[in-house]
C-alpha positions as MATLAB code, in Angstrom:
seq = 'XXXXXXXXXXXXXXXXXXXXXXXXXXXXXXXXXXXXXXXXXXXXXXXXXXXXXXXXXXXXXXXXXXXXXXXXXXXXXXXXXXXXXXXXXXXXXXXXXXXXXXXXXXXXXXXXXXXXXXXXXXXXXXXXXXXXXXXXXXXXXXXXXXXXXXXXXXXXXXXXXXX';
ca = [
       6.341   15.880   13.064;
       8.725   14.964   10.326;
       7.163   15.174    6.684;
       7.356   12.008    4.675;
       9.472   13.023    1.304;
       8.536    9.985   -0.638;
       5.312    8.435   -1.697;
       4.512    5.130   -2.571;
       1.478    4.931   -5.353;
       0.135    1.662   -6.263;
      -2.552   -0.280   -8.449;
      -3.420   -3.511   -7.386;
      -6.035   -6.054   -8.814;
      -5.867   -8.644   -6.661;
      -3.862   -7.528   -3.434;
      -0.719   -9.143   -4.129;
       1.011   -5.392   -5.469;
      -1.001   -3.406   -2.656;
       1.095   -5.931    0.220;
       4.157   -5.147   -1.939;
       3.576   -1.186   -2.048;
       2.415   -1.689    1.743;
       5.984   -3.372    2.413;
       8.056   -0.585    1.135;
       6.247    2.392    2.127;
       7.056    0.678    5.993;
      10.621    0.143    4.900;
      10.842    3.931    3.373;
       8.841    5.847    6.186;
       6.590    6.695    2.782;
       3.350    7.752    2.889;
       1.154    5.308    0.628;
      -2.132    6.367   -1.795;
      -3.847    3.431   -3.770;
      -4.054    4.339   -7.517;
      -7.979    3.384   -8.865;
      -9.397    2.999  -12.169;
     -12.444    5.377  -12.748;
     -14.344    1.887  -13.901;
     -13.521   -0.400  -11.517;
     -11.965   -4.188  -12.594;
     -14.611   -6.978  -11.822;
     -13.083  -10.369  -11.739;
     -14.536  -10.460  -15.732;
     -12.429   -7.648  -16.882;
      -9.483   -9.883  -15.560;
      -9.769  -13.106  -17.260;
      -6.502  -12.902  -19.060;
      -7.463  -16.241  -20.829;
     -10.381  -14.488  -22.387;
      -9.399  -12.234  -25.556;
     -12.297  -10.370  -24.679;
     -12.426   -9.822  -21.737;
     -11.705   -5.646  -20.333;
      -7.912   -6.250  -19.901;
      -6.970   -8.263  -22.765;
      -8.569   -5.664  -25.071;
      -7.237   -2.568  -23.085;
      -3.402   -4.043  -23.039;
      -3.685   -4.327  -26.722;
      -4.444   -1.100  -27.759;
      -1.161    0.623  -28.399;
      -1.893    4.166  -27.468;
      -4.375    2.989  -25.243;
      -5.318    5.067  -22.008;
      -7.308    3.880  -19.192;
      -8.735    6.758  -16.546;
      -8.018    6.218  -13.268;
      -8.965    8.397  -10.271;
      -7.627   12.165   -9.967;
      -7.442   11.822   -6.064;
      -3.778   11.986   -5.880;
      -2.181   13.653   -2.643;
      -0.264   17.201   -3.544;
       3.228   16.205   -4.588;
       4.969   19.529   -3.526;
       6.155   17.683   -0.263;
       7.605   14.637   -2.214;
      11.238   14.452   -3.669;
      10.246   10.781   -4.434;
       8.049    9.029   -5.766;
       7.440    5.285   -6.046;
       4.387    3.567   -8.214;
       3.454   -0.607   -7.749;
       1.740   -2.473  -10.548;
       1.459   -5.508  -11.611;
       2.774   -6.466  -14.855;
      -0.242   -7.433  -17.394;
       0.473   -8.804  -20.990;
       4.617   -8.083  -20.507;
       4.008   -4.074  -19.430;
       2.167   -2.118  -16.777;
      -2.033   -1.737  -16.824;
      -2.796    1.211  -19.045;
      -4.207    3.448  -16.108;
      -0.471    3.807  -15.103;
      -0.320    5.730  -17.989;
      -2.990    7.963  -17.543;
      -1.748    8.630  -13.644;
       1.795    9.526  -14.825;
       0.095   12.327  -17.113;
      -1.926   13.574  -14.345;
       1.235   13.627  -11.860;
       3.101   16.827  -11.390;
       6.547   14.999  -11.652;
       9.165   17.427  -12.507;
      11.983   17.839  -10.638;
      11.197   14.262   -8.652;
      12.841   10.930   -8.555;
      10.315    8.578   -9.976;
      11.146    4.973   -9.531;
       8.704    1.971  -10.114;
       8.197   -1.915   -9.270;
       6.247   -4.783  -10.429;
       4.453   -8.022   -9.197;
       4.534  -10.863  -11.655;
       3.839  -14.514  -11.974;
       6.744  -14.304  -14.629;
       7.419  -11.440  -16.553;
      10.918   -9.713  -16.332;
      10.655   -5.996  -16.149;
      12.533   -4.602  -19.292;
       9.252   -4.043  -21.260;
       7.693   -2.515  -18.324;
      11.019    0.075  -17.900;
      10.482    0.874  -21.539;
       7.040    1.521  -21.390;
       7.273    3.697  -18.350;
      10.275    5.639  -19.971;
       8.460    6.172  -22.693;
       5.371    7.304  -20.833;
       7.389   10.131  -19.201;
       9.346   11.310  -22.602;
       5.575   11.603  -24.083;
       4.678   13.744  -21.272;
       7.905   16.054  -21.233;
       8.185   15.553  -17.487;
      11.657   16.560  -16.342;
      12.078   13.520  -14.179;
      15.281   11.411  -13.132;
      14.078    7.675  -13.464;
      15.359    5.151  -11.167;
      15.417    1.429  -12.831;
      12.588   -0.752  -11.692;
      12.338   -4.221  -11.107;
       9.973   -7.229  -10.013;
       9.598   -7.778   -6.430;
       8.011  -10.453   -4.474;
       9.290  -10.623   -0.757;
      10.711   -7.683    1.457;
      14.393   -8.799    1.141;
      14.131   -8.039   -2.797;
      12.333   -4.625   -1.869;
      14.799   -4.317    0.867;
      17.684   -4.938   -1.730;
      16.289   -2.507   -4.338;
      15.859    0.121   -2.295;
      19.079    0.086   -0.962;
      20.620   -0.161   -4.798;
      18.387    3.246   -5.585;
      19.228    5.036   -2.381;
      16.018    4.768   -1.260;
      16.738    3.799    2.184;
];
């Protein structure tokens, strides 16, 4: 049996990035792992309209980390990997973060995409560049971008070599 060489690792609040993540794992032959935050989101911790709720006070800490879940597959059969989030407050939930310190990435293609209501996906390319320069990961970055239908995914992947 052939050995997928790319994974597909996601976070997903509300469903909406897991069907994305879901969408090109099928059109990469991928294998796909859900990324979880140690403290689960309630609906609460979500209310972007409240300034106090969980993720309007986690997005605005700076050098803010949020734990997720060390469950992650071995990378060692991976060239590739691929992580889903959504975008919250313009960049990526902190947990992605905390699972790009926990990833072996070096020597792997690491390429990343978004679900959005609206936000473009500069800030979120920044922030995950600078994620991987603070964790010295030798890593070649593929650009990211917003998707939200498989002929977008379809598209990107074909720009990035991916399929």
């Amino acid at each position: 049996m052939l050995m997928a060489t790319t994974l597909v690792l996601y976070f997903s609040a509300s469903g909406t990035t897991k069907r994305m993540a879901q969408t090109i794992a099928n059109l990469t032959g991928a294998d796909l792992h859900e990324i979880k935050a140690q403290d689960p989101y309630t609906q609460a911790d979500l209310d972007w309209h409240d300034p106090q709720s969980r993720t309007s006070i986690e997005q605005h800490e700076h050098q803010g980390h949020v734990a997720c879940v060390n469950d992650f597959p071995a990378l060692d059969q991976y060239d590739t990997i691929i992580i889903g989030h959504p975008i919250w407050w313009g960049i990526p939930p902190r947990l992605i973060a905390n699972a790009i310190d926990q990833l072996p990435l070096d020597g792997k293609t690491l390429a990343t995409f978004a679900t959005s209501g609206g936000s473009g996906y500069q800030r979120s390319q920044s922030y995950i560049q600078r994620v991987v320069d603070q964790t010295h990961h030798q890593v070649t970055i593929i650009p990211g971008t917003v998707l939200s239908n498989q002929r977008q995914a379809k598209q990107w992947l074909t720009k990035a070599n991916l399929i």
